[in-house]
C-alpha positions in Angstrom: -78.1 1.0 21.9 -74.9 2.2 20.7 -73.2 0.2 18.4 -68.9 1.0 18.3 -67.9 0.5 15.0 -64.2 -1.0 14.3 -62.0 -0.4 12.1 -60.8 -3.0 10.4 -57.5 -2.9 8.0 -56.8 -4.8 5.2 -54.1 -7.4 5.9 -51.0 -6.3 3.9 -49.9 -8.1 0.3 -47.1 -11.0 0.6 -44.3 -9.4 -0.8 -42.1 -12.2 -2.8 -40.9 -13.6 -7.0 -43.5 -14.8 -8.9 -42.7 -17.8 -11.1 -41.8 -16.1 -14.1 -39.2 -13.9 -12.4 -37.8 -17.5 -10.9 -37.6 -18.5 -14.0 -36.0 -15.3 -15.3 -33.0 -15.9 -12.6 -32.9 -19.2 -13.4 -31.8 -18.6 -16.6 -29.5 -15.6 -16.2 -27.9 -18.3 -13.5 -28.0 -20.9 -16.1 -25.9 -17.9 -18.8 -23.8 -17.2 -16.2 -22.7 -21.1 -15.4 -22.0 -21.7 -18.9 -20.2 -18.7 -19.6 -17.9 -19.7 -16.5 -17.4 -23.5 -17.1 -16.6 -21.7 -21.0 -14.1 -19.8 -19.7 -12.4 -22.3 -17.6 -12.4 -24.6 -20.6 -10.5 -22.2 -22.7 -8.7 -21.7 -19.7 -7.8 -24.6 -18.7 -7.2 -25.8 -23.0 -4.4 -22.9 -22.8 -3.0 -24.9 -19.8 -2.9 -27.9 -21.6 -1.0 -26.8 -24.1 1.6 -24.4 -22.5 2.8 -27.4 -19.9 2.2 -30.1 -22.6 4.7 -27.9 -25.1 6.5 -27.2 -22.4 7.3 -31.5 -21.3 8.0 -31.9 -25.1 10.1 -29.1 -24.9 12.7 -29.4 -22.4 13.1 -33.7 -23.7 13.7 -32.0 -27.3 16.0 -29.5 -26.2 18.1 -31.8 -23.7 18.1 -34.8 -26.3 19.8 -32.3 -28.9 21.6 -30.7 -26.5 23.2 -33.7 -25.3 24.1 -35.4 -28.4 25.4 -31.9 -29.9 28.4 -32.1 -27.3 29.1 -35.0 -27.7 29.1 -35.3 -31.7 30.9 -32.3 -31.5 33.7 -33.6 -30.0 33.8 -37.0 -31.9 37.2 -37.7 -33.3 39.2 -35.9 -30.7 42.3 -37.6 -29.7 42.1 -39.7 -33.2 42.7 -36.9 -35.8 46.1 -36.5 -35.4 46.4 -40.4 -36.2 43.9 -40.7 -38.8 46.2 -41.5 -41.6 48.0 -44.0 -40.0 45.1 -45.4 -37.9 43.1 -45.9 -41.5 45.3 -48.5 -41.8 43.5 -51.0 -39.4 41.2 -53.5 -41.2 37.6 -53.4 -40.6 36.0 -55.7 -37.9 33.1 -55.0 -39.0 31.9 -53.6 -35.7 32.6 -50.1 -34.3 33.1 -51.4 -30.9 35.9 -53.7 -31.8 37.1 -51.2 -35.0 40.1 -48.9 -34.3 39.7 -46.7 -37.8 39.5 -43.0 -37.6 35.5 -42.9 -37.7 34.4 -40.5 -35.5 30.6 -40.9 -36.2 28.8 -43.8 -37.1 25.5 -43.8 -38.3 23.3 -46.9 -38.7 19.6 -46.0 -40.3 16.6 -47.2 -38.5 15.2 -48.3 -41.6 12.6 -45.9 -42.4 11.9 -42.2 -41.8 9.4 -43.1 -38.7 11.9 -45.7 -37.3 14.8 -43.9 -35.2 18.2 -44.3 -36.1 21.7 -45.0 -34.0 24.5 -42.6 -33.4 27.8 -44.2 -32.2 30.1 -41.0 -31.3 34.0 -42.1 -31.1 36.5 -40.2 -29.5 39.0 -40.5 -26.6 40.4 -37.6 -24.2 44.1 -37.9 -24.3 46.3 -36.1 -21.8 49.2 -35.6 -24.1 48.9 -34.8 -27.8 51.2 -37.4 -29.7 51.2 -38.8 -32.9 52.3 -42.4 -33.8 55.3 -43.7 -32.3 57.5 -46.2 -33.9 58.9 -49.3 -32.4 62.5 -49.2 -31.7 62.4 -53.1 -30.9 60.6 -55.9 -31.8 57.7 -57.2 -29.4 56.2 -60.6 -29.2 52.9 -61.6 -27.2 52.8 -60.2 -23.8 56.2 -58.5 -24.1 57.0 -55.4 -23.5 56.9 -52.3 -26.0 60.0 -49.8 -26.9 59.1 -47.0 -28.8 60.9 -43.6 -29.2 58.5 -41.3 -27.7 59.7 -39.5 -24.7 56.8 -38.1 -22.4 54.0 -39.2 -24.5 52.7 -42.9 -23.0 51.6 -43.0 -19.0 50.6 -45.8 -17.2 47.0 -46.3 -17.1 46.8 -45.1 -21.4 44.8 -47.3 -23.8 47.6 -48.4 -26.2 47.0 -49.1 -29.9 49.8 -51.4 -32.2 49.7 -50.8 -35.6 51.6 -53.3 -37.5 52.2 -52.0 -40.2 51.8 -48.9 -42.8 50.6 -48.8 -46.5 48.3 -51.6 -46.4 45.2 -53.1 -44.2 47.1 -54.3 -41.4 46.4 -56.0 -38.0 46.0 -53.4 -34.9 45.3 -54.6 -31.3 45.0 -52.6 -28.2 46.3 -53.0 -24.5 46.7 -50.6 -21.5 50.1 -49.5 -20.5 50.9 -50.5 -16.9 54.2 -48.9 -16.7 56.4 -46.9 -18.8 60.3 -46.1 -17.8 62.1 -43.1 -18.3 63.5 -42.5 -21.3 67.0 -43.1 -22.3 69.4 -40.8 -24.3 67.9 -41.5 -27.7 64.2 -40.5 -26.3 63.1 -44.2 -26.4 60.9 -45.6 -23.2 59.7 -49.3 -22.5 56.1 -49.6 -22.1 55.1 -52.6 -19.8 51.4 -53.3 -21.4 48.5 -55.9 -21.2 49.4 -57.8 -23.8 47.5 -58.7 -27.2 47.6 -61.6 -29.3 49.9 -59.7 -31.9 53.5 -59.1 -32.6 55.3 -56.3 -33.9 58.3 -55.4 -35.5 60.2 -52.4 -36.4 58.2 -51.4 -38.8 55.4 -51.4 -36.7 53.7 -48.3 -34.7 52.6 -47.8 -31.1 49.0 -44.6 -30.6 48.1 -43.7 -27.3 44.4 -43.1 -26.8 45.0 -41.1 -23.5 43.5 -42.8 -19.8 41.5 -46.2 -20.6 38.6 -44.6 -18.9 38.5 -41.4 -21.1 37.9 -43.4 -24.0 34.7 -43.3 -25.5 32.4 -45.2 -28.1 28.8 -44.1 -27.0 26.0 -45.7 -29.0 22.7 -43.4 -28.6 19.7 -45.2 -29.7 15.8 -44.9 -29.3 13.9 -47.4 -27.4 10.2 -47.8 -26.4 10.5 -43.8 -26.1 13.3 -43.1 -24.5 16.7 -41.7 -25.8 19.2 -43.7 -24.1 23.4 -43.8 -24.4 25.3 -47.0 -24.1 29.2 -47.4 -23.6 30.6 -49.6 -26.2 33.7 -50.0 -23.8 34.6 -50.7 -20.4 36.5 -47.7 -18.7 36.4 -49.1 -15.2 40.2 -49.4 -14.2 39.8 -51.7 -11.5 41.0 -54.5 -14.2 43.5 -52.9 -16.1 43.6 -55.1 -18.4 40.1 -54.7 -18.7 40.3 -51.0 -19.2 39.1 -49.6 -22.5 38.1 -52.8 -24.1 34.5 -53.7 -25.6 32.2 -54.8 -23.3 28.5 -54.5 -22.7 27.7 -51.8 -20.4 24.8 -50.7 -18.2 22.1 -48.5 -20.4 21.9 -44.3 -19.1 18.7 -43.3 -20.2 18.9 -39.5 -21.3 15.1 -38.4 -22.1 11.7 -39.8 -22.0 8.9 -39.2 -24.6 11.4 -39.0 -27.6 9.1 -40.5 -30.6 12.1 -40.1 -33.2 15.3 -39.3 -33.6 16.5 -39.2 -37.3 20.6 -38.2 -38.1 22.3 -37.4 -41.4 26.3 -36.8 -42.4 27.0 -33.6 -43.9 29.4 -34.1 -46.1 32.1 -32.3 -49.0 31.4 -34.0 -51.9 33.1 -32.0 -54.3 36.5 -32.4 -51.9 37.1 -28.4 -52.5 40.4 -26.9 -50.4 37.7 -25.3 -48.1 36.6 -27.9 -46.8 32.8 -26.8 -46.8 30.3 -29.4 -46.7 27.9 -29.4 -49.9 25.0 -31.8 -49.4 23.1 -34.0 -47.0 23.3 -37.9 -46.5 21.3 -40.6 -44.8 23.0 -43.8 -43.8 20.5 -45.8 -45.7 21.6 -49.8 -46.8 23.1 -49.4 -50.0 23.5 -45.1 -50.3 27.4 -45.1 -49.8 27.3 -43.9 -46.2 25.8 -47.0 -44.7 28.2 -48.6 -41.7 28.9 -51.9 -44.3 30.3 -49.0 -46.6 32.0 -46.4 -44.4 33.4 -49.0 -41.5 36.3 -49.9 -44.3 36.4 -46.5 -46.1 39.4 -45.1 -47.3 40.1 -42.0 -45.1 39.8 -39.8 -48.0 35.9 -40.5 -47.9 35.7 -40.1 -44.1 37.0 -37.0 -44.3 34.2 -35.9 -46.2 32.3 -36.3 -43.3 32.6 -32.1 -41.7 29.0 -32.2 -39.9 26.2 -34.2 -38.2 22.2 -32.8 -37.9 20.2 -34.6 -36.0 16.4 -34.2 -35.4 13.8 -35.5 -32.9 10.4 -35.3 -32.7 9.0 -35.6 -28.7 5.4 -36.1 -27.2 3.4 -34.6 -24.5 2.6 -36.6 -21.7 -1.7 -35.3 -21.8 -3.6 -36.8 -23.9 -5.9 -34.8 -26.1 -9.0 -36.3 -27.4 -9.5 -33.3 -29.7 -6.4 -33.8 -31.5 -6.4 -35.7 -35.1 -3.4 -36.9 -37.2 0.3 -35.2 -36.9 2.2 -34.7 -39.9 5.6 -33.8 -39.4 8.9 -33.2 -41.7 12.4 -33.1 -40.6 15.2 -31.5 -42.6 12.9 -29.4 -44.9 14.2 -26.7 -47.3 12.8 -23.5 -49.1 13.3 -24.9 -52.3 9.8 -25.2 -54.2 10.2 -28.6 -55.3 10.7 -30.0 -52.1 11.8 -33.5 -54.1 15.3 -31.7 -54.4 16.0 -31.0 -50.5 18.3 -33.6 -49.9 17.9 -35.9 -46.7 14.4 -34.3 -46.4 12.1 -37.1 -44.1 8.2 -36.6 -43.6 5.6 -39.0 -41.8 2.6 -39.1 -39.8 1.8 -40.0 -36.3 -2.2 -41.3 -37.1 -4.5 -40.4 -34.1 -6.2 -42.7 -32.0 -9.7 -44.1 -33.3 -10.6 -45.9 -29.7 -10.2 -43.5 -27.1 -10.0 -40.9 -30.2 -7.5 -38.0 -30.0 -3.8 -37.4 -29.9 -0.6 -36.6 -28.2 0.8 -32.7 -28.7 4.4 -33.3 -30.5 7.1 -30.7 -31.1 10.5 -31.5 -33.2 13.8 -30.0 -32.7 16.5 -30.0 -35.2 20.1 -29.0 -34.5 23.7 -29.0 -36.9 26.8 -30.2 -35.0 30.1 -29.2 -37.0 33.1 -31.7 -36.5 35.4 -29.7 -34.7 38.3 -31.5 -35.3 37.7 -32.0 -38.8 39.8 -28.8 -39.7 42.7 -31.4 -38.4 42.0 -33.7 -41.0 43.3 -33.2 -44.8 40.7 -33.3 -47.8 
């Protein structure tokens, strides 16, 4: 017998990862996941902070921008009557006062508590000084002044009494002036006030009722808000220009603090070049009890405003600790000597822990129409 002989291979060797090279990938994939989520968390931090800065941002710079126009143009329309207008006694309250004050700071009462700006000016559409009364005028009754082309109907009107001496000033709104006659003298249908005047008593046009302004700015629950001391609605024209309470306009949200100081000429040189920095604090000489019945000589003094805020991001960072901040610094070494300087601290939070991102903006606003006014 024949035996046929086979021949048999050898099945071939499963090709496939052993468990250490599984392992191996696993952690070369575990590197690589880690470097990735790293990189997106630095990412992602630099993210933070450019939009967070960047909310902070455009509140700071549209809060300062804001309040620098319109401090800037505080007093217009008042300057060229400031020395007869200082005349008026004080009410007491700016939104009743008619003295030549073209900014009115009241202190919050601490450096971490924001203060109030009250910015007082009118838009007149003639420029004219005082005019004096070339007839007597009771209650209600009409005015005659000489002052031809400088009253329209429609103008916030402002009596003076008298010069020399606190006096009694009351305002009304002209309703109709006549042509003048051949000694420049017109007749002013007005209002009416509970005053009289004589001939020795002076008529000031503010310009249109509704140009007017006394807007209070003022910090509440984090946002920067203006109010209108005055109503310039002329629907009422007898209405028109006087103090009323009017709706809020909120300006910016996030604003933490918002701190103002007077820049003032104390030594009352011919240039008229302010020399140091004030606060309106109780008691410090430019408080609103103190400057509201100032002779005009001291509010004079007054050639500049700074104002500074300090604004928060809306993202909250849990990595953040405490913010210090300072507001009006100098380079002096002794930093005791920079006058008005403020510091505080915003303290981070202990439960959820972490922080806001703050940035603070500072800005000086000359008095442009203080060059109008003697030292």
């Amino acid at each position: 017998m024949r035996t046929n002989l086979r021949c048999r291979r050898s099945a071939p060797a499963q090709a496939g990862f052993g468990l250490v090279e599984i392992m191996v990938g696993v952690v070369i994939g575990m590197i690589a996941v880690l470097v990735i989520f790293q990189v997106y968390n630095v990412a992602e931090g630099f993210k933070r902070n450019t939009t967070a800065y960047g909310e902070a941002e455009q509140a700071g710079l549209f809060s300062t921008f804001v309040m620098g126009m319109e401090i800037g143009d505080a007093g217009t329309g008042l300057n060229t009557a400031a020395t007869d207008l200082q005349w008026c006694t004080d009410t007491g309250n700016i939104a009743t006062s008619f003295r030549p004050i073209p900014v009115l700071i009241t202190d919050g009462g601490g450096a971490a508590n924001s203060d109030t700006i009250v910015v007082n000016y009118s838009v007149a559409s003639t420029l004219v000084t005082t005019a004096p009364f070339t007839s007597p005028a009771g209650l209600a009754q009409s005015y005659q002044v000489q002052s031809p082309g400088g009253f329209h109907a429609g103008d916030l009107i402002v009596g003076i009494q008298s010069l020399g001496a606190p006096t009694n000033c009351a305002a009304s709104t002209a309703t109709a002036v006549s042509a003048p006659n051949g000694l420049g003298e017109v007749t002013i249908t007005q209002t009416g006030t509970a005053l009289n005047f004589t001939t020795s008593s002076w008529l000031f046009n503010m310009g249109p009722c509704n140009r007017v302004q006394k807007l209070q700015y003022s910090v509440a629950n984090g946002v920067l808000s203006s109010t209108p001391l005055l109503n310039t609605s002329t629907a009422n024209l007898a209405n028109c220009g006087q103090p009323a309470a009017q709706p809020v306009n909120p300006l910016a949200s996030n604003v933490l603090v918002m701190k103002a100081e007077y820049g003032i000429n104390t030594s009352l040189s011919p240039e008229r070049e302010l020399d140091t920095w004030v606060q309106a604090t109780a008691g410090g000489g430019w408080d609103p009890a103190t400057l509201l019945p100032a002779p005009i000589t001291t509010i004079n003094q007054i050639k500049a405003v700074r104002i500074g805020v300090i604004v928060q991001s809306e993202q909250f960072d849990k990595t953040l600790g405490d913010y210090n901040w300072v507001l009006f610094d100098c380079t002096n070494a002794n930093k005791a000597t920079c006058p008005g300087r403020l510091t505080g601290t915003v303290a981070a939070s202990a439960n959820p822990p972490g922080n806001w991102r703050f940035r603070k903006y500072e800005t000086i606003i000359p008095l442009r129409n203080a060059i109008w006014n003697p030292t």
